[in-house]
C-alpha positions in Angstrom: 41.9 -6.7 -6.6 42.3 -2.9 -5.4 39.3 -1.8 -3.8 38.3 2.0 -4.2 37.0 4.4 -1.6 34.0 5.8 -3.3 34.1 9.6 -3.3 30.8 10.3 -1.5 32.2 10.8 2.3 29.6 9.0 4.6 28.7 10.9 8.1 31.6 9.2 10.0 34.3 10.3 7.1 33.2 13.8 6.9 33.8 13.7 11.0 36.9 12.3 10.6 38.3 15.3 7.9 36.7 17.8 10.2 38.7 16.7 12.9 41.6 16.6 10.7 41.2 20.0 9.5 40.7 21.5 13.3 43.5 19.5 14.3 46.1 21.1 11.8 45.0 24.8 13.5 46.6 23.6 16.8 49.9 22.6 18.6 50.9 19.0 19.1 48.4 17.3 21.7 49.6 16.7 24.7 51.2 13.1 26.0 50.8 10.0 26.9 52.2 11.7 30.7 49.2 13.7 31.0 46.5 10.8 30.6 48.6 8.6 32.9 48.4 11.8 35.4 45.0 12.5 34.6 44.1 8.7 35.4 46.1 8.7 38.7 44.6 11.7 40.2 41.3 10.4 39.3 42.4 7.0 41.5 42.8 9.7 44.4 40.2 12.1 43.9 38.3 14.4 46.7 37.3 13.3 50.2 33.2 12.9 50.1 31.0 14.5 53.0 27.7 12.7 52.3 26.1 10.8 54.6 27.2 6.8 54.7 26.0 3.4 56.3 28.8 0.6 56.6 26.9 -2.3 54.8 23.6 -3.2 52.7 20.9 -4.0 54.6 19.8 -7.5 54.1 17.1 -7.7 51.6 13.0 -8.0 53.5 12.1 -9.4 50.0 12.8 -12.7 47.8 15.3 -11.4 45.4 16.8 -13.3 42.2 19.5 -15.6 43.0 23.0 -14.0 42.6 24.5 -15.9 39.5 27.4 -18.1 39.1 30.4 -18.1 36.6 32.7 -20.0 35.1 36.7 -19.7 36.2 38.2 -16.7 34.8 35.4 -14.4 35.3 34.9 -14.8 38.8 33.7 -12.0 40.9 36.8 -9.8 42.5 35.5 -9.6 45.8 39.1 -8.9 47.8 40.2 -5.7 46.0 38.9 -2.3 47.8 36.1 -0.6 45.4 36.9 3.3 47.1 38.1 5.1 44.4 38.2 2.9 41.7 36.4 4.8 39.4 37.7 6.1 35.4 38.0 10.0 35.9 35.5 11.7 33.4 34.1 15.5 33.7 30.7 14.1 32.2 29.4 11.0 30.3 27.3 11.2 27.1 24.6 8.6 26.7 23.8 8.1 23.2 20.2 6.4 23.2 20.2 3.4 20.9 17.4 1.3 22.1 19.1 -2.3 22.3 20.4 -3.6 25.0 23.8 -4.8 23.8 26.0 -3.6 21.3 29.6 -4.9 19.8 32.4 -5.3 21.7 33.7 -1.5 20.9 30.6 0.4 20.5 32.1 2.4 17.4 31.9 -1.1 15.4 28.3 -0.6 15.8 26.2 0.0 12.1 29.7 -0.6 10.5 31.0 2.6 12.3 28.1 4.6 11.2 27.0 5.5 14.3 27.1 8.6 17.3 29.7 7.2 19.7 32.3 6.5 16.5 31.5 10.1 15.5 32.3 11.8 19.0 35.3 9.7 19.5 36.6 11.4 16.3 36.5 14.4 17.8 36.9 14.0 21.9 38.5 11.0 22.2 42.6 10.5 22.1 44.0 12.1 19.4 41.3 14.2 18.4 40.7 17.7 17.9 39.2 18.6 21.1 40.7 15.9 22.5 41.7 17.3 26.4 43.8 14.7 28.5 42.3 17.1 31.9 38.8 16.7 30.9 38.1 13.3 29.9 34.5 12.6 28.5 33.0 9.6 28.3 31.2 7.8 25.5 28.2 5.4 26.2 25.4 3.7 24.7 22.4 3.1 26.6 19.0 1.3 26.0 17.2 3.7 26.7 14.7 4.6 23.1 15.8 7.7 21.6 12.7 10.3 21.3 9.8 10.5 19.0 11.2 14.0 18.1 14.9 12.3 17.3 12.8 10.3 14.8 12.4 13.3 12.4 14.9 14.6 10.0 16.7 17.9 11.0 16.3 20.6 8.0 20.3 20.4 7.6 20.3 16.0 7.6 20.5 14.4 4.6 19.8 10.5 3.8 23.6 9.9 4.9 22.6 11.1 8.9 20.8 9.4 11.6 19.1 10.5 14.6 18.7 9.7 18.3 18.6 11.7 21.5 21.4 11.9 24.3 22.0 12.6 28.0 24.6 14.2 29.4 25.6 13.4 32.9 26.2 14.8 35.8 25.2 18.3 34.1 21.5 16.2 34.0 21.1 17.5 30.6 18.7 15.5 27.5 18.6 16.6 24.3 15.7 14.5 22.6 17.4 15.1 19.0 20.8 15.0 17.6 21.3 14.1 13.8 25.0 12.3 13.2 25.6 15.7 11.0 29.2 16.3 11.5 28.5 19.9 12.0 25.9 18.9 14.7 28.0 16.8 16.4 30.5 19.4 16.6 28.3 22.1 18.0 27.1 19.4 20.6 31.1 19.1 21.4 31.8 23.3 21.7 28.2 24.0 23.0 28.0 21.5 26.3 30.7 19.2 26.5 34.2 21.3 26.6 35.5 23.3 29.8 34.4 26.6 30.7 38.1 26.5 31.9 41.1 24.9 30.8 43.6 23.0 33.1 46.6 25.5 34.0 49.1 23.2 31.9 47.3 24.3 28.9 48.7 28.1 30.0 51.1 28.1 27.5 49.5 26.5 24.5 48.8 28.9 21.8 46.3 30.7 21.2 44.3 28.7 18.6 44.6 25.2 20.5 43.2 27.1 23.3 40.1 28.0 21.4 40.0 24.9 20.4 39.2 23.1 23.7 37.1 26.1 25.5 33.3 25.4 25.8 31.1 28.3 23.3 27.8 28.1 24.1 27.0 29.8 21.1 27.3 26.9 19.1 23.6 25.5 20.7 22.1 27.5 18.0 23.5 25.2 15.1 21.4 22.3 16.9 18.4 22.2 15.7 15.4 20.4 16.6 13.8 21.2 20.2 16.5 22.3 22.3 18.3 20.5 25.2 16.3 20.5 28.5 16.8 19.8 32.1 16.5 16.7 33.7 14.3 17.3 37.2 13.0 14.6 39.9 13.9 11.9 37.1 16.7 9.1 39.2 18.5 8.0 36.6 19.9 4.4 37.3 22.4 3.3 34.8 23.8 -0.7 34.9 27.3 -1.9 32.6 24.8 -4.5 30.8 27.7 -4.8 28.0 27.7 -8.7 27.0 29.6 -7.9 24.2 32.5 -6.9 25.8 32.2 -9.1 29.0 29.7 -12.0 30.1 30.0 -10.8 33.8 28.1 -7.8 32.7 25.8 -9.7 30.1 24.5 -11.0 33.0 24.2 -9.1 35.6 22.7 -6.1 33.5 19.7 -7.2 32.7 19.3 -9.5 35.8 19.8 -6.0 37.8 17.5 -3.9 35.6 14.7 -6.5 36.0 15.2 -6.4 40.2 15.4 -2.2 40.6 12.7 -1.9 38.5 10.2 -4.0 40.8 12.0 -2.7 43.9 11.2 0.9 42.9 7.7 -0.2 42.0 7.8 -1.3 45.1 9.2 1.1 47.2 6.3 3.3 48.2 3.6 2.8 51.3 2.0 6.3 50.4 1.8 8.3 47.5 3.6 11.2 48.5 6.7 8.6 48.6 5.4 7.0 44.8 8.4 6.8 42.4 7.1 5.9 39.2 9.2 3.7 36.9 9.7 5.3 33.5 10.1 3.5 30.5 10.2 4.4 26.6 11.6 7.6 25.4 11.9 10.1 28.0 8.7 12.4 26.1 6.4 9.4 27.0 3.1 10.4 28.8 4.9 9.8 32.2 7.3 11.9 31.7 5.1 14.7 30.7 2.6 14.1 33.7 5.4 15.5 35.8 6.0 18.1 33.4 2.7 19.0 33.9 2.7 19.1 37.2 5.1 20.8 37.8 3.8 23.3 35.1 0.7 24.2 37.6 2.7 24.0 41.1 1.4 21.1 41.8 4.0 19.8 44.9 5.9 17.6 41.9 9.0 17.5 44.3 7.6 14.8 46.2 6.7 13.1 43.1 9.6 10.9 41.7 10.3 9.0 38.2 12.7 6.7 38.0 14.4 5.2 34.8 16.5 2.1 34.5 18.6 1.3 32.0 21.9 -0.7 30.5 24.7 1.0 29.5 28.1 -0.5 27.3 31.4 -0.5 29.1 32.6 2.0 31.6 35.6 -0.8 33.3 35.3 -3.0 36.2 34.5 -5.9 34.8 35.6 -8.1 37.7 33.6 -5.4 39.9 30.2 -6.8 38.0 27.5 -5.5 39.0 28.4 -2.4 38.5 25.5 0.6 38.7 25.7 4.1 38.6 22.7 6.5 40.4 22.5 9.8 39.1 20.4 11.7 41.6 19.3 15.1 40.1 20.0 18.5 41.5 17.0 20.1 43.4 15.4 17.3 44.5 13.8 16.9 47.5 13.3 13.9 49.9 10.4 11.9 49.3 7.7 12.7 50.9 9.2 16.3 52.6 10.8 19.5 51.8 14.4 18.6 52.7 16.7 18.5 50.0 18.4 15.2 49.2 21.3 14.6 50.5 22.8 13.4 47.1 21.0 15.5 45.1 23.5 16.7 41.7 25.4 13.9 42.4 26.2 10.4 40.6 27.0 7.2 42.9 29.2 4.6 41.6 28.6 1.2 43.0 29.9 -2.1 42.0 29.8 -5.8 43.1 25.8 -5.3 43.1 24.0 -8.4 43.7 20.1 -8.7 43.5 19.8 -8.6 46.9 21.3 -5.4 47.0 18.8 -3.9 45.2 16.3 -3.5 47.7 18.9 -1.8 49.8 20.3 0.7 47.1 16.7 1.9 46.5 15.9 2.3 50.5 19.0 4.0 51.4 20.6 5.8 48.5 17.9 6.0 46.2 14.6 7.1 49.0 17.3 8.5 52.2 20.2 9.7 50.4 22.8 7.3 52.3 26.3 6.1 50.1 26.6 2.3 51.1 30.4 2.5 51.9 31.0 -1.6 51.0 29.6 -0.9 47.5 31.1 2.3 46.9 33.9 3.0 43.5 33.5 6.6 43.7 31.1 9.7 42.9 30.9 12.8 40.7 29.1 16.0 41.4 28.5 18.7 38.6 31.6 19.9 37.3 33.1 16.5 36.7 34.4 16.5 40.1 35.9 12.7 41.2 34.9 12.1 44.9 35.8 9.2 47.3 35.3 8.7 50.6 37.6 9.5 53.4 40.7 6.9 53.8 
């Protein structure tokens, strides 16, 4: 029996001939050479000045037991981590509230959903598709916003809402509809170059204008504007069963032990991190706010949010965690500015009783535990490793 596309174009469709449509305005794309360049320079990357200790320190606490697996998803504990990290200029979290998702994340909702939506447009073969800026898609569990919950004027029944991050610009913007034109300005507003790579010199002209960041598209989002993300440590852990058990269960296993770590963390509270959970406009997150708001000395105030996130490779590196350390924050407890401050660590083979140790000396000090270390990226989607 022939099955019939009906005519009404669903959110993801209308996407999809958008990026059709842009894509017939430009030269050919470039090829498969320039991701397998882009990937190997990624492997090499930048030599890292921030400070470093050698190992973890051994946990003071009683920590979960580190968990077994079955053969064939053992734990790669031979291969060197430094470096081993996917080159990206930023990664978009798209909040989704669950804490797994399908084995491709664009499955999800029968492909009515954010991440299938932006891979139409930046991911290979798209129309702003850019082989020397790489983004990368996520979900995270993290609840979209109260505000993402309303309809945009422009949304009809067809779109959905949630709210995103974008790292390591520490960027949130509580409400994004699945609107194709949204989702577009999202992509030419904050997440294309200011600069092209010099191979795209010769391109023409339209391509060209075609894969340059226009901040003038923010004023086709509606909704309450993107915002900065200050004295909020964002810790981010692969907790994607559907693509890999390894992760299934080290994500929430390693959400569950930073969480009471950071609780933990603080003998005075001038040193207080408090653990934020819900949507990122719950009352904690406004206490800071206001705080800050009135001059009260917030910088020595923290929040801290944990969440899992769906694949971002390594599985045999499980647990893998990523700590985004905002720009302009401060030590706790003093006016010296962290050392990793703007910054995003990469660390994999994380056990529980690492946890303790992550939160000590990368987390409270500002120290890059060099035995746990993939990589790093600073604002401006530059790759860092540490010295050879």
């Amino acid at each position: 029996m022939l099955l019939l596309r009906p005519l009404r174009q669903t959110p993801r469709a209308a996407t999809a001939a958008l990026s059709a449509s842009t894509a017939r305005a430009c030269a050919p794309r470039s090829s498969n050479v320039a991701f397998s360049f882009r990937r190997a320079y990624a492997a090499r990357g930048a030599s890292a000045t921030f400070p470093t200790i050698d190992t973890c320190p051994s946990p003071t606490c009683s920590c979960a037991p580190t968990p077994s697996f079955p053969e064939g998803f053992e734990i790669d504990h031979t291969t060197p981590l430094n470096g081993l990290m996917p080159a990206h200029a930023q990664q978009v979290l798209i909040c989704t509230g669950k804490d797994d998702w399908p084995s491709k994340i664009e499955d999800d909702n029968d492909g009515q959903n954010h991440a299938a939506m932006l891979r139409d447009l930046i991911g290979r073969g798209g129309p702003y598709s850019d082989p020397f800026h790489n983004i990368s898609v996520l979900n995270v569990s993290f609840p979209p916003s109260s505000s993402s919950s309303s309809s945009s004027p422009s949304a009809n029944q067809n779109t959905k809402n949630t709210s995103i991050y974008l790292l390591p610009d520490f960027k949130y913007l509580p409400a994004l509809s699945s609107s194709p034109d949204h989702l577009k300005a999202l992509v030419k507003a904050h997440l294309l170059p200011e600069k092209l790579h010099p191979v795209h010199d010769h391109s023409p002209p339209a391509k060209r204008e075609a894969l340059l960041r226009d901040p003038s598209y923010a004023d086709q989002i509606p909704g309450p504007g993107i915002r900065d993300i200050r004295n909020e440590v964002i810790v981010l852990i692969c907790g994607h069963g559907g693509r890999d058990q390894r992760c299934g269960v080290y994500g929430p296993l390693l959400r569950g032990e930073f969480e009471k770590r950071l609780a933990e963390s603080s003998s005075t509270p001038e040193e207080k991190i408090d653990v934020l959970k819900g949507a990122a406009a719950a009352p904690a997150e406004q206490q800071l706010d206001h705080a800050r708001n009135n001059g009260e000395e917030s910088s020595k105030t923290w929040g801290a949010r944990v969440g899992l996130i769906s694949h971002i490779g390594g599985h045999k590196f499980a647990g893998n965690v990523i700590v985004y350390i905002p720009p302009g924050l401060k030590l706790s407890g003093s006016d010296a500015p962290h050392p990793l401050a703007g910054h995003g660590i990469w660390y994999g083979r994380v056990e529980p009783k690492h946890v303790e140790g992550i939160v000590k000396e990368t987390i409270k000090k500002g120290n890059v535990i060099k035995e746990l270390f993939r990589g790093a990226i600073k604002r401006g989607g530059e790759i860092l490793r540490l010295p050879l």
